[in-house]
C-alpha positions as CSV (number, residue, x, y, z in Angstrom):
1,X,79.3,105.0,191.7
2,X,79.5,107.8,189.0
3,X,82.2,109.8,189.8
4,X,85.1,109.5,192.6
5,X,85.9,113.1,193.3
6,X,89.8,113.5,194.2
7,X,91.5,116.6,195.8
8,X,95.0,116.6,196.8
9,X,95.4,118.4,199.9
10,X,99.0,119.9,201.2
11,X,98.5,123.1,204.1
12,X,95.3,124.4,202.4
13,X,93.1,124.0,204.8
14,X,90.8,127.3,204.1
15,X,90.8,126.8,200.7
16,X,90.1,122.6,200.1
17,X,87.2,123.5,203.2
18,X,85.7,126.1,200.5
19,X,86.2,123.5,197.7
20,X,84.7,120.7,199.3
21,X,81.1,123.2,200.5
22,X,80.9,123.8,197.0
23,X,81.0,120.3,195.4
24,X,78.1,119.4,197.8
25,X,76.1,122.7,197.7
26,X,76.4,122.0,194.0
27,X,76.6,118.7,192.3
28,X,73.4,117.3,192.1
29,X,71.4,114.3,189.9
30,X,74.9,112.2,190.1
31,X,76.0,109.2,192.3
32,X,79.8,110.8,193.8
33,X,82.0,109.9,196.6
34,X,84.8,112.6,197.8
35,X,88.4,111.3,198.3
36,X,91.3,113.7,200.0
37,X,94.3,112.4,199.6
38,X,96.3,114.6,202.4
39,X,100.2,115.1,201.6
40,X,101.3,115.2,205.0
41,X,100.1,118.1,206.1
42,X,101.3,120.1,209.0
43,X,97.9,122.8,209.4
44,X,94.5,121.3,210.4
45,X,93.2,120.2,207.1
46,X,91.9,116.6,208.2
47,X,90.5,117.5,211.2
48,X,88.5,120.1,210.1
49,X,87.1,117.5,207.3
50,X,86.5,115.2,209.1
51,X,84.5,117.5,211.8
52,X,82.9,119.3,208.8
53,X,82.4,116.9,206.2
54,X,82.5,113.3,208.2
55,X,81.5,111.7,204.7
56,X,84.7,112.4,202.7
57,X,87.1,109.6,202.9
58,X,90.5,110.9,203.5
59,X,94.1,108.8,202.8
60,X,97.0,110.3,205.0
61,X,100.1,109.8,203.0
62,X,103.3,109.6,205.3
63,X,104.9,111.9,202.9
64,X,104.9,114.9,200.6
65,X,103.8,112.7,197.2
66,X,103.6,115.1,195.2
67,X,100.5,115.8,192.9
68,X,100.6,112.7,190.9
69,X,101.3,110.7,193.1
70,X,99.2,111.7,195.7
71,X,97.0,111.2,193.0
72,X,97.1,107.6,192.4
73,X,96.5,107.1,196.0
74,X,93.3,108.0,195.6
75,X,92.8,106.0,192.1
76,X,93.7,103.2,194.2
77,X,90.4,103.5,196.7
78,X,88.0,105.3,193.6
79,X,84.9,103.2,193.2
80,X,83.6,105.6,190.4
81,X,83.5,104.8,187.0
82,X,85.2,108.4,186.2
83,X,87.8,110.0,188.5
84,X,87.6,113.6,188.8
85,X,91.0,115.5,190.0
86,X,89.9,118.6,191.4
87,X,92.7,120.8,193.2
88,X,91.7,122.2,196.5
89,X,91.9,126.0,195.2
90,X,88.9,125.8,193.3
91,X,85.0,126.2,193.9
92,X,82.8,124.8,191.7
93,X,80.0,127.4,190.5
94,X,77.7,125.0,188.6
95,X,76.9,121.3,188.2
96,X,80.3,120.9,186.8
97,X,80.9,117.4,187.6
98,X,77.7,116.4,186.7
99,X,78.0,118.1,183.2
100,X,81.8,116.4,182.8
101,X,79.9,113.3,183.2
102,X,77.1,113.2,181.2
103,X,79.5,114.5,178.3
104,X,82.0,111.4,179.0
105,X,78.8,109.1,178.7
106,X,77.7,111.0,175.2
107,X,81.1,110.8,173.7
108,X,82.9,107.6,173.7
109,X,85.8,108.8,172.3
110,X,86.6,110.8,174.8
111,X,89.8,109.6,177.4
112,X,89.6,112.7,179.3
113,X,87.9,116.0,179.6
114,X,87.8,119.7,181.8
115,X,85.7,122.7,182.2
116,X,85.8,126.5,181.7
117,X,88.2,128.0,184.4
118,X,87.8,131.5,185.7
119,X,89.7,133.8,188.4
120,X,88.0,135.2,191.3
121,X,86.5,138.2,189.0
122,X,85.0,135.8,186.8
123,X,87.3,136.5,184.3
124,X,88.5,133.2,181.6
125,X,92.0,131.7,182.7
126,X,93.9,128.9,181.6
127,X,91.9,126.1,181.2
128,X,93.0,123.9,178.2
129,X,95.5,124.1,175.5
130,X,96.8,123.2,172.0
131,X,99.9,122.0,170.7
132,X,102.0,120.3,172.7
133,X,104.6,119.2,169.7
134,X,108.2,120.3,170.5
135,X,108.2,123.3,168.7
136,X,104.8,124.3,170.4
137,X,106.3,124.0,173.4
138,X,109.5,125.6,172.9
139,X,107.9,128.3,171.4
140,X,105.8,129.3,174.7
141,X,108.0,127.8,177.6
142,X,111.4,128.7,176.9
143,X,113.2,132.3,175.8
144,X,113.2,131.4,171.9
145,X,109.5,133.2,171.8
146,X,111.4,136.5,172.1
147,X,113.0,135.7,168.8
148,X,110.0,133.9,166.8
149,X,107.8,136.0,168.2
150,X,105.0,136.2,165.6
151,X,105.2,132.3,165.7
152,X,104.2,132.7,169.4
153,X,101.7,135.3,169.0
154,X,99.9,133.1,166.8
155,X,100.0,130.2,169.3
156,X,98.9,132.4,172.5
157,X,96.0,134.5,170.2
158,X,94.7,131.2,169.3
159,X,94.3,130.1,172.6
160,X,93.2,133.7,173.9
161,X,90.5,134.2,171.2
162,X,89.2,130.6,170.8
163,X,85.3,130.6,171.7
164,X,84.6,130.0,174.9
165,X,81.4,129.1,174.6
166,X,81.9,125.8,172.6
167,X,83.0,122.2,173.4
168,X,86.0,121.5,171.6
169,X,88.9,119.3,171.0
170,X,92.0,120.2,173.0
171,X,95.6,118.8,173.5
172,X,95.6,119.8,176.8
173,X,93.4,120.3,180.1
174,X,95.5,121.6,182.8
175,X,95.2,119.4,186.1
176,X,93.1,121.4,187.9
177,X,89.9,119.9,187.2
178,X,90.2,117.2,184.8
179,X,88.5,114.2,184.2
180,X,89.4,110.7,183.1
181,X,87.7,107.2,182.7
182,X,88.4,104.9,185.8
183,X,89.4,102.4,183.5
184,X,91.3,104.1,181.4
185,X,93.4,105.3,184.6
186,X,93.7,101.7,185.7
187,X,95.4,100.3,182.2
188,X,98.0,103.6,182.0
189,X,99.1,103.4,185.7
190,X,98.0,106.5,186.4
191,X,100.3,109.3,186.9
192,X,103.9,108.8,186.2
193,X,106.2,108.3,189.4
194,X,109.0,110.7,187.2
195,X,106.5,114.2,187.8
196,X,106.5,115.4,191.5
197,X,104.6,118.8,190.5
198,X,103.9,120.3,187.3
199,X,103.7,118.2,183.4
200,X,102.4,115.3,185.3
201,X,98.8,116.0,183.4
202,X,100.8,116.7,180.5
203,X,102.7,113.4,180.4
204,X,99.5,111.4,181.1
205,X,97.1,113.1,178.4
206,X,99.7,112.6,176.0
207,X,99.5,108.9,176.7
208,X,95.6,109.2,176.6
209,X,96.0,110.5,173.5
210,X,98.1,108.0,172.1
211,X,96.1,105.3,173.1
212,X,93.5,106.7,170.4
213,X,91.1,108.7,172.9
214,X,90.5,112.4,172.3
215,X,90.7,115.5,175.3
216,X,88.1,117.9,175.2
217,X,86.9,121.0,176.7
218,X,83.5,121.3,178.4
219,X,82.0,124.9,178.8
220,X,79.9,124.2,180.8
221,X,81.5,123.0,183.6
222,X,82.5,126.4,185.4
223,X,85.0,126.6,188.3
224,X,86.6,129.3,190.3
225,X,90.3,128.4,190.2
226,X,92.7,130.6,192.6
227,X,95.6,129.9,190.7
228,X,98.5,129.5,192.7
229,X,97.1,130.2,196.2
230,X,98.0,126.1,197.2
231,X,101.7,126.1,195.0
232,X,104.6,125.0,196.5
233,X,107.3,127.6,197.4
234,X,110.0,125.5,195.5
235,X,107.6,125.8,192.1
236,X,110.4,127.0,190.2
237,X,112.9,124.2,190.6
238,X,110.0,121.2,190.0
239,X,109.0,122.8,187.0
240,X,112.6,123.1,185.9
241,X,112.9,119.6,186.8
242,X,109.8,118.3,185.8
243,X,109.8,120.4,181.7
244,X,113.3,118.8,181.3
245,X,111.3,115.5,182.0
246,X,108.9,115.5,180.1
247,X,111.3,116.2,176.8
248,X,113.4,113.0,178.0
249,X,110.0,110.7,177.8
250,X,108.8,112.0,174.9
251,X,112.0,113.7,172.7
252,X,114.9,111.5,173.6
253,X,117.8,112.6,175.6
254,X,119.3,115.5,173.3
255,X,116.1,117.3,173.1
256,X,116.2,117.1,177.0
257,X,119.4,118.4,177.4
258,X,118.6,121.5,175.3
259,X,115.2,122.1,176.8
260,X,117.3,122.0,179.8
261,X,119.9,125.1,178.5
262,X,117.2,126.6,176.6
263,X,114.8,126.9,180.1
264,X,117.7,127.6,182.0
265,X,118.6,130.9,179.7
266,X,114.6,131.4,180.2
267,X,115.5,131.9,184.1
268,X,118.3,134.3,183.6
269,X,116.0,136.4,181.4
270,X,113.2,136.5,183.9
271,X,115.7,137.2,186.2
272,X,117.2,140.4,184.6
């Protein structure tokens, strides 16, 4: 097996129906199994899949995992030699996982890698970053941008105006279509059990990346991505919980604690 295709599923049951007709209608030349790994959901997701698309094999957690966690469910039954995590708001509008896997197969240096996101208007959207040192992220998640502004600028025009066109070395892929050796996966544990939604991709490229393997970004590999059409309505608080985190793994406990009154001051600004 090539490439074990997951999608976690939680109430999307339009969306991950439109996601799974475009992985078959177009990946093509490549050996791929389809795993959903269904957070307990209340709408009709699995038995539409399963009336649908009887091939895809579907775990039913007992539980709300999470995204990570949900995740490693499906690690758990992947027979490929890649695992592809594909949320169920995108659609795939080329041979994307096909391209994501002959460039893992060129490039033996890579741990990890994702392709070039768009919106519904075909328009570029977040689809890979740089910098994820503590100032870098200070700098773009917090309030202190409004005061080093040019600083920030320089990070967010970087990003914005990087060519779009070219494979490159990133320091992030954001988890919405990213993929990873099986291997790899199976010697870091996967996701981390700390990250219920949101810096779980994060937390886990960063170890990628400090096992020595590079992240890159694959143009060719296009995908619609509906961003935010299968969030959870508590977003806000996970992402608190989950920044603050991230900065305890990585930063120690003091840098936690101010990330934690620094993205709490971001709140009341947003709020104002």
């Amino acid at each position: 097996m090539d490439v074990s295709i997951i999608i976690v599923n939680y109430n999307t049951e339009k969306l991950i129906m439109d996601c799974i007709k475009s992985i078959y209608d177009n990946t093509k030349n490549i050996e791929y199994e389809i795993i959903v790994s269904d957070n307990n959901s209340a709408d009709n997701s699995i038995n539409s899949i399963k009336e649908k698309f009887p091939s895809v094999k579907i775990i039913q957690n007992n539980e709300n995992l999470g995204f990570g966690l949900a995740n490693n469910e499906g690690f758990k039954l992947a027979k490929g030699k890649y695992v592809f995590c594909l949320n169920p708001d995108t659609v795939l509008i080329s041979n994307a996982v096909k391209v994501l896997f002959d460039f893992m197969e060129q490039n033996f240096d890579a741990g990890a890698c994702g392709g070039n996101l768009y919106n519904r208007n075909m328009n570029y959207i977040h689809s890979f970053g740089y910098g994820d040192d503590i100032k870098s992220l200070l700098l773009r998640k917090t309030f202190l941008k409004f005061f080093f502004w040019k600083e920030y600028r320089k990070i967010k025009s970087y990003e914005k105006n990087t060519d779009r066109t070219k494979v490159q070395e990133v320091n992030h892929i954001t988890g919405a279509d990213l993929m990873i050796k099986k291997d790899l996966i199976d010697e870091l544990g996967g996701f981390s059990d700390k990250f219920f939604m949101y810096f779980e991709e994060t937390e886990l490229e960063k170890r990628i990346r400090n096992k020595g393997f590079k992240l890159y970004y694959v143009p060719d590999a296009k995908i619609i991505h509906l961003e935010g059409k299968s969030s959870n309505p508590q977003k806000n608080m996970y992402y608190t919980n989950s920044f603050d985190e991230y900065y305890r793994l990585f930063y120690g406990e003091a840098w936690a604690e101010i990330a934690e009154i620094l993205i709490s001051k971001r709140k009341k600004v947003k709020n104002k």
